[in-house]
FIMIZA-735717 format. One record per residue: residue in three letters; x, y, z of N, C-alpha, C in turn. Coordinates in steps of 0.1 Angstrom, whole numbers, padded with zeros to 4 digits, always signed. Example, Ala and Ser with C-alpha at 12.3 -4.5 7.8 and 13.67 -1.06 7.14 Angstrom:
ala+0132-0057+0078+0123-0045+0078+0132-0033+0078ser+0128-0022+0071+0137-0011+0071+0129+0000+0079
end
This chain:
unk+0067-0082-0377+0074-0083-0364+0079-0068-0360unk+0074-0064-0347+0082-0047-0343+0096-0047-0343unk+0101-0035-0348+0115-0034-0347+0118-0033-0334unk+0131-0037-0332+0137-0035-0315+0143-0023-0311unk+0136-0020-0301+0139-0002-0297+0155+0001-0296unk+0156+0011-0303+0167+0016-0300+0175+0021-0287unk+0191+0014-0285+0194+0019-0273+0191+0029-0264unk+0184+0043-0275+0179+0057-0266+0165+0055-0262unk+0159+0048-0271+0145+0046-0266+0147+0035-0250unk+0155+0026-0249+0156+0018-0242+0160+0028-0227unk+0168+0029-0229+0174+0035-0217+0164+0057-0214unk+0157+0059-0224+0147+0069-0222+0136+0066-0214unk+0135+0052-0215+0121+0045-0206+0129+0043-0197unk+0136+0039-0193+0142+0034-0177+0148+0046-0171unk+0154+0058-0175+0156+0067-0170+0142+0077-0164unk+0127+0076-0168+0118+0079-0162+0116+0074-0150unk+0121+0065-0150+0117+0058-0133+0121+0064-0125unk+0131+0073-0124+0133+0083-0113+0152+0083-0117unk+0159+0097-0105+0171+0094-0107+0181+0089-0108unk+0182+0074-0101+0194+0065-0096+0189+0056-0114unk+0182+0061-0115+0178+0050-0134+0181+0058-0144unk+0188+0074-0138+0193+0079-0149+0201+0070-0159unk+0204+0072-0173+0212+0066-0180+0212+0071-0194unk+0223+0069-0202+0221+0074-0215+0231+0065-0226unk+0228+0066-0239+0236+0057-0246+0249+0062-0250unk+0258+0054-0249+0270+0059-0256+0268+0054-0271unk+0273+0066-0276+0270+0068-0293+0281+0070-0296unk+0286+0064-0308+0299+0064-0319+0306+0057-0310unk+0319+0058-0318+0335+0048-0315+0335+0058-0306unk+0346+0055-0296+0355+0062-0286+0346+0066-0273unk+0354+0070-0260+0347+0073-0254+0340+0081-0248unk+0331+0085-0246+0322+0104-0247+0330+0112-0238unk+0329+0122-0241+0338+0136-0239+0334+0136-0221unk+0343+0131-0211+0342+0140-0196+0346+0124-0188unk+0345+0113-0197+0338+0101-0194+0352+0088-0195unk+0350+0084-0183+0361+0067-0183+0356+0054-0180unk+0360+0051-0187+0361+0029-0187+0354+0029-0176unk+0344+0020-0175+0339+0015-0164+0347+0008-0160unk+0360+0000-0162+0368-0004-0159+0383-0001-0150unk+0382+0017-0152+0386+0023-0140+0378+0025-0127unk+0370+0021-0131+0358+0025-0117+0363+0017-0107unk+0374+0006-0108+0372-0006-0102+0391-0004-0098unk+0392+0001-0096+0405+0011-0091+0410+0012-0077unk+0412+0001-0071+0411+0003-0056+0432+0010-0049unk+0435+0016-0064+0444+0019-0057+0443+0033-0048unk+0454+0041-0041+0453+0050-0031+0452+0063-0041unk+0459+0061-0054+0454+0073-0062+0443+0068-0068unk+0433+0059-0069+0422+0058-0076+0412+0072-0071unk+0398+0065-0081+0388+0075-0077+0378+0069-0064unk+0381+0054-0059+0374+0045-0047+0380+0052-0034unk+0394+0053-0036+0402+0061-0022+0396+0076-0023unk+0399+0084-0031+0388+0100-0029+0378+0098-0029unk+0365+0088-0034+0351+0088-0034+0355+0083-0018unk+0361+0077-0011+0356+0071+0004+0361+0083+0013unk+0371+0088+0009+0373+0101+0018+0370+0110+0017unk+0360+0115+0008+0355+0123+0005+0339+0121+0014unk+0331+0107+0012+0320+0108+0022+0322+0107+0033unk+0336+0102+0042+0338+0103+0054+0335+0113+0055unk+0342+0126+0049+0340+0137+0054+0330+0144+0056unk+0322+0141+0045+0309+0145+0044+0297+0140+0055unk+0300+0130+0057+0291+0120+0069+0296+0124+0079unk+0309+0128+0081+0319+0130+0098+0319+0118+0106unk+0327+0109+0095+0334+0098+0105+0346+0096+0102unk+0352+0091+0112+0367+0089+0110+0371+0077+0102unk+0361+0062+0106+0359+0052+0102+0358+0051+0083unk+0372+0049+0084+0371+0045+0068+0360+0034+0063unk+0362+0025+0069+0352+0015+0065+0336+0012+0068unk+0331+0024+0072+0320+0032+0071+0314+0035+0056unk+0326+0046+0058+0324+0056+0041+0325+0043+0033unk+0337+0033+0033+0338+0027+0022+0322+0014+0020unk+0315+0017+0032+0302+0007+0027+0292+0012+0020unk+0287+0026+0023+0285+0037+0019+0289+0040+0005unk+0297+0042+0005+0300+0044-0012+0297+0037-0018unk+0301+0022-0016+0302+0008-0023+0284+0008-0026unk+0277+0010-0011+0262+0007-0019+0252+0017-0028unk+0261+0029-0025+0254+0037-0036+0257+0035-0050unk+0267+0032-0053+0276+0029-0065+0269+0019-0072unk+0264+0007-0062+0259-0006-0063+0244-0004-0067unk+0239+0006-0065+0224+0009-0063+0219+0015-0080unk+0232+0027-0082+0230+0026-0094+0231+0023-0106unk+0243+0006-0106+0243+0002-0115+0232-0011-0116unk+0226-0011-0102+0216-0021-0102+0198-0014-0109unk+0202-0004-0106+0187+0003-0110+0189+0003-0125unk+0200+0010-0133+0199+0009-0150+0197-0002-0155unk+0205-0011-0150+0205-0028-0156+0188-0032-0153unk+0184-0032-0138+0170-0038-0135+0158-0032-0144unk+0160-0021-0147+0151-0012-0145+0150-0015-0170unk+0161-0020-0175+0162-0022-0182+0156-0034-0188unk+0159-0043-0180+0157-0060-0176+0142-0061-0178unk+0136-0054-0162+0121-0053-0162+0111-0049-0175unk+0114-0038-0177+0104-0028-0183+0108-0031-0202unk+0123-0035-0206+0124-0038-0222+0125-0051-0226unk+0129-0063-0212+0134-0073-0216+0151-0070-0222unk+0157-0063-0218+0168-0061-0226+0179-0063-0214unk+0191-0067-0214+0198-0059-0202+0212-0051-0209unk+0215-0043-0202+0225-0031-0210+0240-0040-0205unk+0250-0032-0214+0263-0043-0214+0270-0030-0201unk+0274-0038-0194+0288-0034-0183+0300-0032-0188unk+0304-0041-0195+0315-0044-0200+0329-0032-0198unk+0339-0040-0189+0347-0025-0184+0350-0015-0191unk+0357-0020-0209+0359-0014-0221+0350-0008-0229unk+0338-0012-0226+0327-0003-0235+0315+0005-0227unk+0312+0000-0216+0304+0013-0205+0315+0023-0200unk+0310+0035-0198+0319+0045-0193+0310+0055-0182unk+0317+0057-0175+0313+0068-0162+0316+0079-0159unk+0308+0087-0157+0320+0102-0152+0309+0106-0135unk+0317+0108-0127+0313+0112-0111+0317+0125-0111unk+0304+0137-0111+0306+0152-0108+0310+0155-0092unk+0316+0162-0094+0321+0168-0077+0306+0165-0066unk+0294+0169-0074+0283+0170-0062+0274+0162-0075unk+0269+0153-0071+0257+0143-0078+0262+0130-0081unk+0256+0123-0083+0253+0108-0082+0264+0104-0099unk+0265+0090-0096+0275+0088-0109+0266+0089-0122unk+0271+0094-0131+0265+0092-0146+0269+0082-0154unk+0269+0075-0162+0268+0063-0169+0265+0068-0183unk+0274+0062-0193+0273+0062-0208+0271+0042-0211unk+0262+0039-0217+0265+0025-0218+0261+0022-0230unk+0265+0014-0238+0265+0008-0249+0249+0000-0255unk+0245-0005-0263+0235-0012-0266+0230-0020-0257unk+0221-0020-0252+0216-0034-0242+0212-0048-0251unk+0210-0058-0248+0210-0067-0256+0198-0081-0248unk+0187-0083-0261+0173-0090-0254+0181-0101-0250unk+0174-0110-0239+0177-0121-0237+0166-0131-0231unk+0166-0144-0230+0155-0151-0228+0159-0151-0211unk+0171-0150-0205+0177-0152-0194+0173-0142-0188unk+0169-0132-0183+0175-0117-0175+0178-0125-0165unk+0176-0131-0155+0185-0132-0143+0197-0138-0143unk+0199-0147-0153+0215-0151-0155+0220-0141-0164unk+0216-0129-0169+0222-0120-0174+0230-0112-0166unk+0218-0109-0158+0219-0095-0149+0231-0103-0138unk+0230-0120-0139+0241-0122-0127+0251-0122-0129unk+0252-0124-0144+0269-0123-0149+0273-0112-0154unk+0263-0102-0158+0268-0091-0160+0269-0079-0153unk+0262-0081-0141+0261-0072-0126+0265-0076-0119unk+0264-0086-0109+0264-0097-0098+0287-0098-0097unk+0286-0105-0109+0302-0113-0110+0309-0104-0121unk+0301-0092-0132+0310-0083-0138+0313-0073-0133unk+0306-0070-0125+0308-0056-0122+0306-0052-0100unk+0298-0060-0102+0297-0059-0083+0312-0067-0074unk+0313-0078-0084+0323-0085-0076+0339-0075-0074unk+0339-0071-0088+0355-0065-0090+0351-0049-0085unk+0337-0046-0084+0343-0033-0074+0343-0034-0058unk+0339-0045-0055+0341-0050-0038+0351-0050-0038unk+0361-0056-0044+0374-0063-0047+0382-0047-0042unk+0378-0039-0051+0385-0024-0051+0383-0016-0039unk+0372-0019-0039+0365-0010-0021+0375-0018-0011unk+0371-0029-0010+0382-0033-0002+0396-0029-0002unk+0406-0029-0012+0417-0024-0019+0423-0008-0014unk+0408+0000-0020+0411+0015-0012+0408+0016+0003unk+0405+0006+0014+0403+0010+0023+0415+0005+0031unk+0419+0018+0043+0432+0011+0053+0425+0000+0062unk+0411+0004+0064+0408-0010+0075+0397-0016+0066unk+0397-0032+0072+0394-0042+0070+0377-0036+0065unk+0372-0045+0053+0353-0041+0050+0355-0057+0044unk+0341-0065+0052+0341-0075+0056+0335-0078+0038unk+0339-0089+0033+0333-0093+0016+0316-0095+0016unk+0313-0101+0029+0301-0104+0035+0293-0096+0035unk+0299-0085+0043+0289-0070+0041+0287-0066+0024unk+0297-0061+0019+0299-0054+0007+0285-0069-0003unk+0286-0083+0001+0278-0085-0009+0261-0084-0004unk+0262-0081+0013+0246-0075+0014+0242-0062+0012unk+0255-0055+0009+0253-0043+0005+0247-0045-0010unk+0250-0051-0020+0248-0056-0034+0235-0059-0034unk+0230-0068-0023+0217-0074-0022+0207-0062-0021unk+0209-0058-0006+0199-0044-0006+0198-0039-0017unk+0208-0029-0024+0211-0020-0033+0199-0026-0047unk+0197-0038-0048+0187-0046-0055+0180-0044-0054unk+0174-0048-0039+0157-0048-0037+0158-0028-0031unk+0163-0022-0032+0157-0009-0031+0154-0008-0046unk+0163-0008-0056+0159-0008-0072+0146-0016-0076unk+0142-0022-0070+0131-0031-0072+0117-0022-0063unk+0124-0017-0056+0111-0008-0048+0111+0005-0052unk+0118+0009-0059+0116+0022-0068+0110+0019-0078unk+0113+0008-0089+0105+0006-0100+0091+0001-0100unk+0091-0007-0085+0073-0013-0087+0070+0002-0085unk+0075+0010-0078+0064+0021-0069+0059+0027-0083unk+0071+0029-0094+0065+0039-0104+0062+0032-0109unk+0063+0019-0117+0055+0011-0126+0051-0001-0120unk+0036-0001-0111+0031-0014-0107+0032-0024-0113unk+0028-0017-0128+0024-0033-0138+0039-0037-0142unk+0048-0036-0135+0058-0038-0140+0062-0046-0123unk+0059-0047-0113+0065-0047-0100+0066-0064-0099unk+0055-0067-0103+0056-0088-0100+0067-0089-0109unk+0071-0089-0122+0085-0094-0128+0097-0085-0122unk+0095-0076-0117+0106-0075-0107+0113-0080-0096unk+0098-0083-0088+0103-0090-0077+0103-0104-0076unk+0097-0109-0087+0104-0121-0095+0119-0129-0096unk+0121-0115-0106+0136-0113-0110+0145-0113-0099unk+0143-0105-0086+0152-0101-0073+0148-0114-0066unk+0142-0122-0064+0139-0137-0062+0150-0148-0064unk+0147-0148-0080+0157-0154-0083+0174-0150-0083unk+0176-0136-0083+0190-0136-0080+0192-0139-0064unk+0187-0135-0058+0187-0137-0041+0189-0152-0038unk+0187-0160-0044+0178-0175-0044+0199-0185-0051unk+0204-0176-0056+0216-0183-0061+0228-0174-0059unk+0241-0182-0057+0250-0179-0055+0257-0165-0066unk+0263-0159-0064+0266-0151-0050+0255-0145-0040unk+0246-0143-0044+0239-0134-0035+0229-0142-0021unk+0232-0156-0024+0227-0164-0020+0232-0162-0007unk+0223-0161+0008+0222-0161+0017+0224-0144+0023unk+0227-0136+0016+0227-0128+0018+0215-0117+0027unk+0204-0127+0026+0193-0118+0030+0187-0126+0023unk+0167-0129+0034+0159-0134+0036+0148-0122+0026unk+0140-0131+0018+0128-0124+0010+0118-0128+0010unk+0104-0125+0018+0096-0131+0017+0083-0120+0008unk+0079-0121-0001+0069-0109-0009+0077-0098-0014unk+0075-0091-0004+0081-0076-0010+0083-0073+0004unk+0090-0082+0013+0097-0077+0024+0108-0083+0027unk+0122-0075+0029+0136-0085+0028+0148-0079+0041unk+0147-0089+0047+0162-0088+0057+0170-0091+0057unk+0185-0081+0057+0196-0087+0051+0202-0095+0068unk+0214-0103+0063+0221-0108+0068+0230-0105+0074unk+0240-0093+0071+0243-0082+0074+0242-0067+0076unk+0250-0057+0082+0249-0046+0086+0257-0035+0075unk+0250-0025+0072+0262-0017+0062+0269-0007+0069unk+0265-0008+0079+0273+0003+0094+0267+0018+0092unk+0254+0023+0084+0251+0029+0086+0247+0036+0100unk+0244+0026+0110+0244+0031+0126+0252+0036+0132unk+0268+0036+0127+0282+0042+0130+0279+0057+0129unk+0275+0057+0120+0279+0075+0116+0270+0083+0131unk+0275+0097+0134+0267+0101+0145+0258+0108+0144unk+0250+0109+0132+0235+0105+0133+0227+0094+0126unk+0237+0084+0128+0230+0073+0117+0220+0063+0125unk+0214+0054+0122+0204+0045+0124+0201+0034+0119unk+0193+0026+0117+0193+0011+0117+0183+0016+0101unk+0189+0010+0094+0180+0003+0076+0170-0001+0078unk+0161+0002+0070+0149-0007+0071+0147-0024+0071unk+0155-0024+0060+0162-0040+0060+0172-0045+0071unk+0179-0040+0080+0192-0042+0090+0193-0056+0095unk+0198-0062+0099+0199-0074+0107+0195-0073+0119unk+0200-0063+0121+0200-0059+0140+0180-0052+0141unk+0175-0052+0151+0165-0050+0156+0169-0038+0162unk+0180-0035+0174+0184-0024+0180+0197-0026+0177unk+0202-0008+0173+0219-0009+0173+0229-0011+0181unk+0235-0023+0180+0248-0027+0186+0250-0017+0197unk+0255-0017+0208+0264-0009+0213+0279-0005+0207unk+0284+0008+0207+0295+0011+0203+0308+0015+0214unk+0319+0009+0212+0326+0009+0223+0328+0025+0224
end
């Protein structure tokens, strides 16, 4: 029988897929030097890091609209814990642990978030994995926070088609680089699409998907309509 790859080997193959699949293992007790609980991540108070990550891309995007930036944030954030996990799921059969106490994160002033995570672990399930351990551990309670840090209203509806997208773009990055890998992907984003929470969120037919909602990227003043968007032409803005 082959031995089972080691968490570096595991997460060394999924980090080739490109950079939102960056990832690395956390090694030894305690947690690596620069690096916090995935379980602060989810911090929606006004001194968190959800309130400066959202005013911080306002600024950078130049909108006044907090709850802009805060959809924005929420689906990048979402993108890249969906690409480690998917991209783990697909290509080892494994899926890596979330867990608020034992994944850890550190966000550089300029670049995408980094991730330390623990052993991933085989399972016969990936999609009830990835739903309980992405979907309802980790996507739900940082909606929960995005909402929390923002002064105006970010609709729960949006934030979970934001989740949705943020999926099938991780599913269109990994078939691109690994075809023979693309049908159990889009498999996989099938069935999570197909059940609750994600359920209704957006329509999938092959490898073409429209969400249900808007992530207000048409707000910003040079923004535009998603490939996936609801809308066909953007809304008028008052």
């Amino acid at each position: 029988m082959p031995e089972e790859p080691s968490a570096t080997e595991v997460f060394r193959e999924v980090t080739a897929v490109g950079p939102y699949f960056a990832v690395e293992a956390a090694v030894g007790p305690g947690r690596p030097t620069g690096f916090r609980p995935l379980g602060e991540l989810y911090d929606g108070g006004p001194e968190g890091f959800l309130a400066e990550r959202i005013a911080t891309v306002s600024a950078r995007l130049g909108t006044a609209e907090s709850r802009v930036a805060a959809s924005i944030s929420q689906l990048g954030l979402a993108a890249r814990l969906w690409s480690v996990t998917l991209g783990a799921a697909v290509l080892t059969g494994t899926v890596p642990d979330l867990a608020p106490d034992r994944a850890y994160w550190h966000h550089p002033p300029h670049g995408m978030l980094e991730l330390r995570l623990p052993a991933p672990v085989r399972t016969a399930d990936l999609a009830g994995a990835l739903r309980d351990g992405v979907v309802t551990g980790a996507l739900a309670p940082l909606a929960t926070a995005v909402r929390a840090a923002t002064p105006t209203p970010v609709s729960e509806r949006l934030l979970r088609g934001n989740a949705a997208s943020a999926l099938v773009g991780a599913v269109r990055q990994l078939a691109a680089h690994r075809p023979d890998a693309g049908r159990t992907a889009w498999s996989l984003a099938g069935e999570l699409l197909g059940h609750a929470p994600l359920a209704g969120t957006g329509t999938l037919h092959q490898t073409s998907f429209r969400r249900s909602t808007c992530c207000l990227y048409y707000r910003l003043p040079n923004g535009g309509l998603c490939g996936d968007c609801v809308f066909r032409t953007p809304p008028a803005r008052p």
